[in-house]
C-alpha positions as CSV (number, residue, x, y, z in Angstrom):
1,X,27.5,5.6,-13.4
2,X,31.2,4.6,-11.9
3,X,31.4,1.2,-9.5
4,X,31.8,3.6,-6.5
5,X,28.3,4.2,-7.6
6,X,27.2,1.3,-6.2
7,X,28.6,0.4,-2.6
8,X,26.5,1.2,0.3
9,X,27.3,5.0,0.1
10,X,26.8,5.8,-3.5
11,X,23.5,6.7,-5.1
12,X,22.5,3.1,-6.3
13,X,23.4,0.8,-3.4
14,X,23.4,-2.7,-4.9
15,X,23.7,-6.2,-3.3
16,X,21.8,-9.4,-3.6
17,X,19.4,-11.1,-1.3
18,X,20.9,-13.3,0.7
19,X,17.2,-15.7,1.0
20,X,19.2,-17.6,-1.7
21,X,20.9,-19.2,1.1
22,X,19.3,-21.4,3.8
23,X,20.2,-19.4,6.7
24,X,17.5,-19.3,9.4
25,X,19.2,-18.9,12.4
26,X,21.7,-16.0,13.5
27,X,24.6,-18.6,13.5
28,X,24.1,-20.0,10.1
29,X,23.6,-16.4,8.8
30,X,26.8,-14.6,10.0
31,X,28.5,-17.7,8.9
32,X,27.0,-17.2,5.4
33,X,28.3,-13.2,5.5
34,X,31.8,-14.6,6.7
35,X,32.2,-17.3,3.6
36,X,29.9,-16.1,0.9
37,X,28.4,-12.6,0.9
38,X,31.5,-10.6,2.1
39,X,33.9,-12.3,-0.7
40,X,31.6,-12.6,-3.5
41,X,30.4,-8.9,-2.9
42,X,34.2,-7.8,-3.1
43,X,34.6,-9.9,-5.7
44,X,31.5,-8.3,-8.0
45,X,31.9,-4.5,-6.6
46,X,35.0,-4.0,-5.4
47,X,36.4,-2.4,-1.8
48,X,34.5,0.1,0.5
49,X,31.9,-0.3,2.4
50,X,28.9,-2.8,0.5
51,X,25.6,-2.8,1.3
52,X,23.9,-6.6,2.4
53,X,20.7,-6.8,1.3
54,X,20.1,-9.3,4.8
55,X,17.4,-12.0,5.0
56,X,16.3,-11.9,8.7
57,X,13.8,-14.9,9.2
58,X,11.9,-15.3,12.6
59,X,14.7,-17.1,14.2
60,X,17.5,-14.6,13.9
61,X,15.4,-11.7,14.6
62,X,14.3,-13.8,18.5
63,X,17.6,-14.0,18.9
64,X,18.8,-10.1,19.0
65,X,15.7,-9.4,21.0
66,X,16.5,-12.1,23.6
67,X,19.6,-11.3,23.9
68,X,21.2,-7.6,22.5
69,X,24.6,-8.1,23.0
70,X,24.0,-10.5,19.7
71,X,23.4,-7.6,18.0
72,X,26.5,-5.8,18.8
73,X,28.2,-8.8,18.0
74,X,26.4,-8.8,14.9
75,X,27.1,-5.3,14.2
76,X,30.8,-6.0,15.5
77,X,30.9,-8.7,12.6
78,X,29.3,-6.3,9.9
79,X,31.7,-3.8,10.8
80,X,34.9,-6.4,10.1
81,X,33.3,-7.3,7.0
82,X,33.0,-3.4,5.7
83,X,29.0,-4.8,4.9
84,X,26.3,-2.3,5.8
85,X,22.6,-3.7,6.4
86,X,20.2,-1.5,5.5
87,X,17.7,-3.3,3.5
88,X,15.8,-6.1,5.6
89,X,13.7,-8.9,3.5
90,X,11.4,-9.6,6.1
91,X,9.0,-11.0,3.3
92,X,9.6,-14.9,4.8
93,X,9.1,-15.0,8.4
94,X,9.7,-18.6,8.8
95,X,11.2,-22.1,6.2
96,X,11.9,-20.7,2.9
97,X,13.5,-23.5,1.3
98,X,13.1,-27.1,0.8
99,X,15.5,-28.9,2.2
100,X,17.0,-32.3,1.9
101,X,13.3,-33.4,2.1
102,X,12.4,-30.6,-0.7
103,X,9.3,-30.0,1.3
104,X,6.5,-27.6,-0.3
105,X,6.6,-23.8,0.8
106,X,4.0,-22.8,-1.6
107,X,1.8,-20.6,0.1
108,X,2.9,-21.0,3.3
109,X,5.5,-18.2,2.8
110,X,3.0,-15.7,3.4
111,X,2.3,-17.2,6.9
112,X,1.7,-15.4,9.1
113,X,0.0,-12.5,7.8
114,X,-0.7,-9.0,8.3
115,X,-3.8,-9.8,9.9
116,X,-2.1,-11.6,13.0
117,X,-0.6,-9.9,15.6
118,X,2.8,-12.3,15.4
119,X,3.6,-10.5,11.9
120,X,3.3,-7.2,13.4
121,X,5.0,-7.7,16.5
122,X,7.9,-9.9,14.5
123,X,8.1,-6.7,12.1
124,X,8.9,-4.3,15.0
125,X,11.0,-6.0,16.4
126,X,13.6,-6.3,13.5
127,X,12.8,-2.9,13.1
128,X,13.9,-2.1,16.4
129,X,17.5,-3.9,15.8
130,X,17.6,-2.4,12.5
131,X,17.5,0.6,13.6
132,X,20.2,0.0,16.4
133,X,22.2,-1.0,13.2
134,X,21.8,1.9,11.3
135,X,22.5,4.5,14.1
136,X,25.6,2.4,15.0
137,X,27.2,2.8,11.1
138,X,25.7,6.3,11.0
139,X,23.3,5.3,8.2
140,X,19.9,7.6,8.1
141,X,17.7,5.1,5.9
142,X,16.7,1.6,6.9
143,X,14.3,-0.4,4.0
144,X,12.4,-3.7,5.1
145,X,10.1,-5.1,2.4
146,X,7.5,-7.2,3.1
147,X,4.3,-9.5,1.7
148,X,2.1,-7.5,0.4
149,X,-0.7,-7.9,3.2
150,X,-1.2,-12.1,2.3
151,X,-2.3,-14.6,0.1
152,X,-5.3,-14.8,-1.9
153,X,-6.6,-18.5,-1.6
154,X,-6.6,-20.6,-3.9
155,X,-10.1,-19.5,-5.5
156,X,-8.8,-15.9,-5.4
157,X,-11.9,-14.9,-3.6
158,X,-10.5,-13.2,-0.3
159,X,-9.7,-9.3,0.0
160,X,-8.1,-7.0,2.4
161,X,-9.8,-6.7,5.7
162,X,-9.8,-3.5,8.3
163,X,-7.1,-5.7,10.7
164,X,-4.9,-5.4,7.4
165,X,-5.0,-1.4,7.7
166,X,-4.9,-0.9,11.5
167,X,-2.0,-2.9,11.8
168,X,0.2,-1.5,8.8
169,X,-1.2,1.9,10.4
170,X,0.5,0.8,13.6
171,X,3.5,-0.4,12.0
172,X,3.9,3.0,10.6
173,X,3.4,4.6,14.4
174,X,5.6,2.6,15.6
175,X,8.6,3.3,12.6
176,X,7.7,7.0,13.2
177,X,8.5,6.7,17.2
178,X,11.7,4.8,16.0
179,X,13.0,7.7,14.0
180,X,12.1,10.4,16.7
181,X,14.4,7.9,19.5
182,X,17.2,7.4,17.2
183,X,16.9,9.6,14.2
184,X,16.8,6.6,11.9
185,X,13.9,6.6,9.2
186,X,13.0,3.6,8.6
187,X,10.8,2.3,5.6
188,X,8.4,-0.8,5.4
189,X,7.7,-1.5,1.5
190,X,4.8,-3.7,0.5
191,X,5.6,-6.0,-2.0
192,X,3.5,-6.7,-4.7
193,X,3.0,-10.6,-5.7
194,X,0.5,-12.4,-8.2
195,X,-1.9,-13.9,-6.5
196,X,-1.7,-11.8,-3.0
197,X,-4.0,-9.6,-1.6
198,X,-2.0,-6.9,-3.3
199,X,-1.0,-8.7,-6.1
200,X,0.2,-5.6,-8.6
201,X,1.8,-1.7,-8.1
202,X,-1.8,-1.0,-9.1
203,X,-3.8,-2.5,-7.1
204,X,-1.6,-1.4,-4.1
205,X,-1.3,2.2,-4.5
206,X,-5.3,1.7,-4.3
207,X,-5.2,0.3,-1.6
208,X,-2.6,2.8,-0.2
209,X,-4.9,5.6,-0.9
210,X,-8.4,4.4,-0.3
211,X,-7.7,2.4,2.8
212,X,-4.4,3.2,4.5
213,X,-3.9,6.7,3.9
214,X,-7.8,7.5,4.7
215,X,-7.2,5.9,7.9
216,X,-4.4,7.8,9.1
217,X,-5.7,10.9,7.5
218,X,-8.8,10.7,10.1
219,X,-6.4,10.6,12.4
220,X,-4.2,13.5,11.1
221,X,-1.2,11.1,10.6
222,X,-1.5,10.6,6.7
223,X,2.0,12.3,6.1
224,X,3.5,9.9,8.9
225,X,2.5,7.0,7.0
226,X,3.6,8.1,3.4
227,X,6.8,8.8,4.9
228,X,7.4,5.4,6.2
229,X,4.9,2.9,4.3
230,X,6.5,2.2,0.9
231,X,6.2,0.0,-2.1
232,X,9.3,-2.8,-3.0
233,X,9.0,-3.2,-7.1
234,X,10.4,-6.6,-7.9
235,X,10.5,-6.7,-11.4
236,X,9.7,-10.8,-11.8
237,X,6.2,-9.9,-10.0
238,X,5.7,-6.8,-12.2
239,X,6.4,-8.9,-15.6
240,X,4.3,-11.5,-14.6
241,X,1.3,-9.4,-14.2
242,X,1.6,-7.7,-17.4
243,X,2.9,-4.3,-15.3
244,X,5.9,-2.4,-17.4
245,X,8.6,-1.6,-14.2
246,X,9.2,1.7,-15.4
247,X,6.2,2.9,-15.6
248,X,4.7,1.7,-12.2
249,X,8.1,3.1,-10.4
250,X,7.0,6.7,-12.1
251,X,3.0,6.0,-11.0
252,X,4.4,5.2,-7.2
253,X,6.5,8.0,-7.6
254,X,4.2,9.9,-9.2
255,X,1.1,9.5,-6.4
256,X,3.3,10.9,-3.4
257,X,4.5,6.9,-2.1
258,X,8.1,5.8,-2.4
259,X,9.9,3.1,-4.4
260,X,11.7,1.8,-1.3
261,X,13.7,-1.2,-2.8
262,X,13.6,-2.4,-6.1
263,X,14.4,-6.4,-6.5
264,X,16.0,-7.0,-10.1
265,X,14.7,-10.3,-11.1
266,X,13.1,-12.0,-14.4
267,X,10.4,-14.3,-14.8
268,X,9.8,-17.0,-17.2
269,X,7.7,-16.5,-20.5
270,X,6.0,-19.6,-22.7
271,X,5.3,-18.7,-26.2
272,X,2.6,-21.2,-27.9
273,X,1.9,-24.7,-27.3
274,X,5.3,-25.4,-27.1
275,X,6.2,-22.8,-25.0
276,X,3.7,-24.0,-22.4
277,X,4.7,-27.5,-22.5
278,X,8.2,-26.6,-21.6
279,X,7.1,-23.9,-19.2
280,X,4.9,-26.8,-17.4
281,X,8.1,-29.6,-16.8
282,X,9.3,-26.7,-14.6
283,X,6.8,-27.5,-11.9
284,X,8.7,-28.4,-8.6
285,X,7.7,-29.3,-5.2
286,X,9.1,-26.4,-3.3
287,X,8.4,-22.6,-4.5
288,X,4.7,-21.1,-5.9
289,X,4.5,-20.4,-9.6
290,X,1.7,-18.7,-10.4
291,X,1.2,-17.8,-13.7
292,X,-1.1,-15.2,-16.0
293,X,-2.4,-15.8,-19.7
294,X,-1.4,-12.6,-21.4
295,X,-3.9,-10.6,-23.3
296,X,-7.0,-8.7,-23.6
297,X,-8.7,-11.6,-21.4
298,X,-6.5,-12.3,-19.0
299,X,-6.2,-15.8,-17.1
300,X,-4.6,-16.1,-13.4
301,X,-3.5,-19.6,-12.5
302,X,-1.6,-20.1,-8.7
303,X,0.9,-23.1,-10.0
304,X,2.3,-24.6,-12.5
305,X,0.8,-27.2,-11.3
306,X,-2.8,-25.8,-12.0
307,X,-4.9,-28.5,-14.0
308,X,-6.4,-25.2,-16.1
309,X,-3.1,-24.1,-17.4
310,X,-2.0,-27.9,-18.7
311,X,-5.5,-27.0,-20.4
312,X,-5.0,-24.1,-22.2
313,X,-5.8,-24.1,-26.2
314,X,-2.8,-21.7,-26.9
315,X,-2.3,-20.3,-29.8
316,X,0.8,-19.7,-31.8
317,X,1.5,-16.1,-30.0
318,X,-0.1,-16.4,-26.9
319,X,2.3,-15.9,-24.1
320,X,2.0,-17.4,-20.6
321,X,4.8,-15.7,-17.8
322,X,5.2,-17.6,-14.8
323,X,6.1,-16.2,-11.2
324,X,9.7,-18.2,-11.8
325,X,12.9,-16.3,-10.4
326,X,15.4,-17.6,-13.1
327,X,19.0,-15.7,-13.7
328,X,19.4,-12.2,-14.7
329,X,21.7,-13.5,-17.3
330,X,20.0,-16.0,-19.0
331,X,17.6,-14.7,-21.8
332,X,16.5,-18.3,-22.6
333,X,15.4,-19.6,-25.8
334,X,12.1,-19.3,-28.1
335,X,9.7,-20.7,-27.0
336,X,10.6,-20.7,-23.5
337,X,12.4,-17.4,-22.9
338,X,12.7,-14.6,-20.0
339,X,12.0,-11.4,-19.6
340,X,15.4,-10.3,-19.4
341,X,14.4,-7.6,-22.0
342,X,12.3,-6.0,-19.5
343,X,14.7,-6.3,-16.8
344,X,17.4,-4.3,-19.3
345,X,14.8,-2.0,-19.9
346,X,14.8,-1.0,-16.3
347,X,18.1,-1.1,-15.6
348,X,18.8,1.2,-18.5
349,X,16.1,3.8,-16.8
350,X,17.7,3.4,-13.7
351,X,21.2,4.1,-15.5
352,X,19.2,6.9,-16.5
353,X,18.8,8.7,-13.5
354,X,15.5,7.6,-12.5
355,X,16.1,5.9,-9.4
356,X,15.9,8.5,-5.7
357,X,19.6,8.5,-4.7
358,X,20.3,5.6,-2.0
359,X,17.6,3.9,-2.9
360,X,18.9,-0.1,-2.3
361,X,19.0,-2.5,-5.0
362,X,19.2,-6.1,-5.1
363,X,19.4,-8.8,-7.3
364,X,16.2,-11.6,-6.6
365,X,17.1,-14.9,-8.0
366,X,16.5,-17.4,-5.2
367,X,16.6,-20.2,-7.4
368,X,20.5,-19.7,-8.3
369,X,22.2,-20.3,-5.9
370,X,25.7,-19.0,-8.1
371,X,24.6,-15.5,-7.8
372,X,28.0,-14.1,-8.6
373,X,26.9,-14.8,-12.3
374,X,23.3,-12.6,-11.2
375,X,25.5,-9.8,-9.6
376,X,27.9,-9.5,-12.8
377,X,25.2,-9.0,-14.9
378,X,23.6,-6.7,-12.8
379,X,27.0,-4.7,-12.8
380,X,27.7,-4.6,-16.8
381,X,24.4,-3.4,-17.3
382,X,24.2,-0.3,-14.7
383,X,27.4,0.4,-15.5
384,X,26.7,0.2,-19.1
385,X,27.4,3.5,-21.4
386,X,24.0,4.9,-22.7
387,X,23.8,4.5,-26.6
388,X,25.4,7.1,-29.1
């Protein structure tokens, strides 16, 4: 691959999400484009046009549907800055950080859900001005990932419901009726998460096939939602429930869905006793760590702060991964390391070819806020020469 490779138009459009920032109104986020993503996207890939992989909380989207000459102001400002934004993380509708008060999100990121009629109509609506976007800068594909249906509870005990099928079956009648107005496909991509409803690539292609897709094949629509219901593969979530990236993206692939997005990000793995006890002073107030015991007995903990997983007789090789977004470029150190190795793995198969052209790609590492150092490493790798 060259760096050209990798602006908006090549075949591996790469940017970071900008959720790293604390930008929840429209104001704060164009300010953010101005100051931080525009110059440190130049910076990492160069000139052309770059793609901005655009957090667009509840807020921001209210505002382009109360009033739309925001949006061509928007678009006006996108247009200066030579950024082009395709890819939507509409996975946080409202707070997703802290704050001065570092106030929990936990599991409250996954309010509301796709059982409510507010995350549908929210969803639509930024599809709506997304698409507007994407005719304006000629751009065919729009992606926008989102939570993969909701949240488990805390005993794990809830499933998917029938309202969770009708109303991604809507949202997919509704991105089909987009494209036929403006000729814009656009994609909404599920994003697996431990702990969620659909919590791995696995468990979501199931539910995919056996729920979604039967629904809209009784009503002779299955092709409609294939075509616009896709799956976001953050690598972070894969690792951490024991999923290799690679070969989930060729299973998705593989079963007629679409990789929409793919989020490069690591999680954190414990090795041991040791390991754990380190793993365990990472606990914080803000974000939701869950975490899995590795091995043929799996155990699924939703924190770090999860009196069971303080518990846990490890022995000298077991490994605990925790749902922990740390830096791309930081492999950590036994027995507290990353799974940076996996990560390189994928980036190597996606160096590889493996990857639909135009696919977007961004860097997930919410907890570092210096994400030039994320987007370099990201760079040298893709760019990397394949070994002799």
């Amino acid at each position: 691959m060259k760096p050209s490779d990798l602006q908006a138009e090549g075949v591996a459009p790469l940017s970071y999400c900008t959720n790293v920032h604390p930008a929840q109104t429209l104001t704060d986020a164009e300010r953010v484009y101005r100051e931080i993503s525009a110059p440190l996207l130049r910076r990492c890939l160069g000139s052309g046009d770059l793609l901005l992989g655009a957090w667009w909380p509840r807020d921001l989207v209210r505002a382009f549907i109360e009033d739309p000459a925001r949006l061509q102001r928007h678009g006006d400002l996108c247009e200066e800055l030579a950024l082009r934004p395709f890819s939507l993380n509409l996975f946080p509708m409202g707070r997703f950080h802290g704050g001065d008060s570092q106030a929990a999100v936990k599991e409250a990121v996954y309010q509301p859900d796709w059982s409510s009629d507010e995350r549908l109509s929210y969803t639509l609506d930024a599809a709506r001005s997304l698409a507007e976007l994407c005719s304006r800068f000629s751009t065919p594909l729009g992606v926008m990932s989102t939570l993969p249906l909701g949240f488990r509870g805390r005993d794990r005990s809830l499933r998917t419901a029938p309202v969770h099928t009708r109303n991604l079956f809507r949202a997919a009648q509704v991105l089909a009726q987009i494209e036929e107005d403006t000729g814009v496909r656009l994609e909404l991509a599920l994003e697996p998460e431990p702990w969620c409803l659909l919590e791995s690539v696995g468990e979501s292609l199931t539910w995919l096939e056996d729920e979604l897709a039967a629904l809209a094949a009784s009503q002779g629509s299955e092709a409609l939602v294939r075509r616009h219901i896709g799956i976001c593969l953050d690598l972070c979530h894969a690792a951490v429930m024991g999923e290799d990236a690679v070969e989930a993206h060729r299973a998705i692939e593989g079963r007629g869905w679409r990789v929409s997005k793919v989020q490069l990000s690591s999680c954190l793995r414990a090795r041991g006793p040791d390991g754990l006890a380190r793993l365990l002073t990472r606990d914080e107030p803000v974000y939701l760590h869950q975490c899995r015991l590795a091995g043929a007995s799996p155990r699924h903990f939703v924190d770090l702060s999860d009196p069971g997983l303080a518990a846990l007789d490890m022995e000298s090789d077991d490994l605990v991964y925790s749902h922990f977004h740390v830096p791309l470029h930081d492999p950590g150190q036994e027995p507290l390391t990353t799974t940076q190795d996996l990560l390189c793995d994928y980036l190597a198969f996606l160096r590889g070819g493996g990857l639909r052209p135009g696919t977007p790609i961004e860097v997930e590492t919410y907890t570092n806020p210096a994400i030039e150092e994320e987007l370099e490493f990201a760079v040298s790798q893709i760019l990397a020469s394949p070994p002799l």
